[in-house]
C-alpha positions in Angstrom: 138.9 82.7 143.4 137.0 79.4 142.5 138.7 76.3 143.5 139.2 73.3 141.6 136.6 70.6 141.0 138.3 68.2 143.6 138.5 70.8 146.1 134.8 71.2 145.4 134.4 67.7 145.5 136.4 67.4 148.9 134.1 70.6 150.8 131.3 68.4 149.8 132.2 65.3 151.3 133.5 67.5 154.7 130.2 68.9 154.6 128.3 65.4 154.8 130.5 64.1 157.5 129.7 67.1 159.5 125.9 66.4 159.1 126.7 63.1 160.2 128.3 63.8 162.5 125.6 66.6 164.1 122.9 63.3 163.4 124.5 61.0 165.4 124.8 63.6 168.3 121.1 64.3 167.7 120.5 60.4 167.8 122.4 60.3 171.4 120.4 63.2 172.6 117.2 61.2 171.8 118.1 58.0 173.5 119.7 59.8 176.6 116.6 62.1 176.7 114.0 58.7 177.3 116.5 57.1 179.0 116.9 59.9 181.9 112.8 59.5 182.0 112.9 55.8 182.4 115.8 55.5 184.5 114.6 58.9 187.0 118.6 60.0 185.9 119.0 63.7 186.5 122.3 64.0 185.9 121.8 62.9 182.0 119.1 65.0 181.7 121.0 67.4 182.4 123.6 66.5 179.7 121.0 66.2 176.9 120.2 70.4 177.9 124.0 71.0 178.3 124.4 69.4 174.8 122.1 71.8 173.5 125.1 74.5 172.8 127.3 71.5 171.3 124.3 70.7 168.2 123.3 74.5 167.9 127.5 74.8 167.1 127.0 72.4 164.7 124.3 73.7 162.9 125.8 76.9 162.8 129.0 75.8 161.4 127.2 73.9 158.4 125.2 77.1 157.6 128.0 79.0 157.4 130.3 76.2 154.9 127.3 76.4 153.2 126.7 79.7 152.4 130.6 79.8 151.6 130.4 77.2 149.1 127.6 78.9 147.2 129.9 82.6 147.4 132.9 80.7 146.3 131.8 77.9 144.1 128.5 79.2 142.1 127.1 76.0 142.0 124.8 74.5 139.5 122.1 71.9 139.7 122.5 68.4 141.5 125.3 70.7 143.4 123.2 73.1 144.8 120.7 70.9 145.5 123.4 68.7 147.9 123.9 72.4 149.7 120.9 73.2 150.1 119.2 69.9 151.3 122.0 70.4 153.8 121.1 73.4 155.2 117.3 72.1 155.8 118.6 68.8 157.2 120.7 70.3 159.9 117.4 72.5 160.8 115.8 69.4 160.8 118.2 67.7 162.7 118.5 70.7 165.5 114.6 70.6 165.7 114.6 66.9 167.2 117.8 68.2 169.6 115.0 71.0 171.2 112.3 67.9 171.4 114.7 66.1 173.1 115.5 68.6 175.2 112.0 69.0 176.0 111.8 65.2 177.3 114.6 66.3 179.4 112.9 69.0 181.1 110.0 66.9 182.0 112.4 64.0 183.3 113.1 67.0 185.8 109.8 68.0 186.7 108.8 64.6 187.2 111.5 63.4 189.7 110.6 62.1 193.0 107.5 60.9 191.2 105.9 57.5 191.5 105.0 57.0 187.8 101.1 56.0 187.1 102.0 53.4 184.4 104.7 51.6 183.3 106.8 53.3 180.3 107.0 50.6 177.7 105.3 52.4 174.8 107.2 55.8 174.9 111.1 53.6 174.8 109.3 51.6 171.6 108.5 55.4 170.4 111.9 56.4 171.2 113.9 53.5 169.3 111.7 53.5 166.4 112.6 57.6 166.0 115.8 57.0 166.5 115.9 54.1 163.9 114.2 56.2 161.4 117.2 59.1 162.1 119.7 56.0 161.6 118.0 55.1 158.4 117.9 58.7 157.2 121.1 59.5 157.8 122.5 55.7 155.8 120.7 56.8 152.7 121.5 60.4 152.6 125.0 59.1 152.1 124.2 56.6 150.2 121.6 58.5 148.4 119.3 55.7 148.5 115.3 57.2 147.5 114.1 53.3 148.8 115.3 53.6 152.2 114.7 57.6 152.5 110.9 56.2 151.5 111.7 53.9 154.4 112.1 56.7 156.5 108.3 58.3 155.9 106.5 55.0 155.8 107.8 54.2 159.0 106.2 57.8 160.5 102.6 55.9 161.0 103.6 53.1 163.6 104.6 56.2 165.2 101.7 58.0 165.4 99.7 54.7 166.1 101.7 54.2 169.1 101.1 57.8 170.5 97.5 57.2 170.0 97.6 54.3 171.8 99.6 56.0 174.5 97.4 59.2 174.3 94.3 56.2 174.7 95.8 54.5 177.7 96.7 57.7 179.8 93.3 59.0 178.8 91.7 56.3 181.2 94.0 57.0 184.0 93.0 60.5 184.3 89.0 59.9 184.0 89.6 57.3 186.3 92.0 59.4 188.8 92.3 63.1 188.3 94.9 62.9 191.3 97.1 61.8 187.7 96.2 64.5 185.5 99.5 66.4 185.9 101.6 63.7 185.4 100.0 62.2 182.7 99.7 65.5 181.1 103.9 65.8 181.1 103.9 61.9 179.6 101.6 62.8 176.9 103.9 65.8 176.0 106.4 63.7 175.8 105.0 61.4 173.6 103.9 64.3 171.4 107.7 65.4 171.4 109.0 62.1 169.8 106.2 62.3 167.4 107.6 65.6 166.3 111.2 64.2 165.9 109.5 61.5 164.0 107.7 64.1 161.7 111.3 65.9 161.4 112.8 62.4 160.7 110.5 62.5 157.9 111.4 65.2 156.3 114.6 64.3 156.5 113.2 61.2 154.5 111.9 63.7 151.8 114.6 66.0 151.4 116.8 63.1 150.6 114.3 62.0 147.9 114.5 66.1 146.5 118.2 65.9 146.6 118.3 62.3 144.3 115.3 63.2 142.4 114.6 67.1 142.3 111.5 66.3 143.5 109.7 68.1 146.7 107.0 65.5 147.6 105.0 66.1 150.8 105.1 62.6 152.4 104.5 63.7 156.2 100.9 63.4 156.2 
């Protein structure tokens, strides 16, 4: 049996709160994940891979109201566009909880370790990914194309910081190959907020697709 419009309406809305919802815990995993690496913290790098069950839950859930809403509700146009955008924005969104997760990992391989540099550029990284999420997340509710634009522009101070991080740890090694190991794990990890910046990105595009109907390729 179809339901009524406002019942429609009201599934809708649920499902946005839930991507919200699975975003800000996505955002959390990012800034725990860098923050166990600065800090040395074991124990939260440890919660960002024991949070990995809570986001995969999440994503799961939101497939599944999706897929019910399209059996149930046969929906048309700007509709199905909304469900379907939210299925590929929870993907997107688990993809930067595995990057994070990644961070994580190496925060565990690298304790006891005397690091070779100070970490300034991979926290800058770090907040600006985890602005762009913010920023994504504000104008898929608000279904704002300006700041979803935001979003992608925002993708190349991110990949000129890696390169300058990628530069400067580059010199230590040719310098010191005592530090190739450990500035092998801090390029990884550099390369793993790019990635949740490329995902914040798409984020930034499917929003655009679900105002406009347009699929632009922006992450270049």
């Amino acid at each position: 049996m179809i339901s009524t419009r406002p019942s429609f309406d009201r599934e809708l809305q649920e499902l946005q709160q839930d991507i919200l919802r699975m975003g800000s815990m996505v955002e959390q995993q990012i800034y725990n994940a860098v923050e166990s690496l600065v800090k040395k913290d074991e124990k939260l790098a440890k919660k960002v891979i024991e949070d990995d069950d809570i986001v995969d839950d999440m994503e799961h859930q939101i497939e599944d109201k999706c897929v019910k809403l399209i059996a149930r509700q046969h929906p048309l146009a700007k509709d199905l566009r909304v469900i379907f955008t939210g299925v590929k924005i929870a993907t997107d969104l688990e993809r930067m909880s595995d990057n994070s997760i990644d961070i994580a990992r190496t925060t565990i391989r690298l304790l006891g370790q005397q690091y070779i540099k100070p970490l300034i550029d991979i926290p800058r990284m770090a907040y600006l990914t985890r602005e762009m999420v913010r920023t994504a997340l504000d104008a898929y509710i608000n279904q704002d194309v300006e700041a979803a634009q935001r979003v992608c522009n925002s993708d190349d101070e991110i990949d000129h910081l890696y390169s300058q991080i990628f530069r400067e740890l580059l010199v230590i090694m040719m310098e010191d190959p005592k530090t190739i190991s450990q500035a092998t794990q801090l390029l990884f990890v550099g390369r793993y907020l790019e990635r949740i910046a490329d995902h914040a990105t798409n984020l930034g595009e499917w929003i655009i697709y679900l105002v406009t109907g347009e699929k632009k390729e922006l992450n270049n």
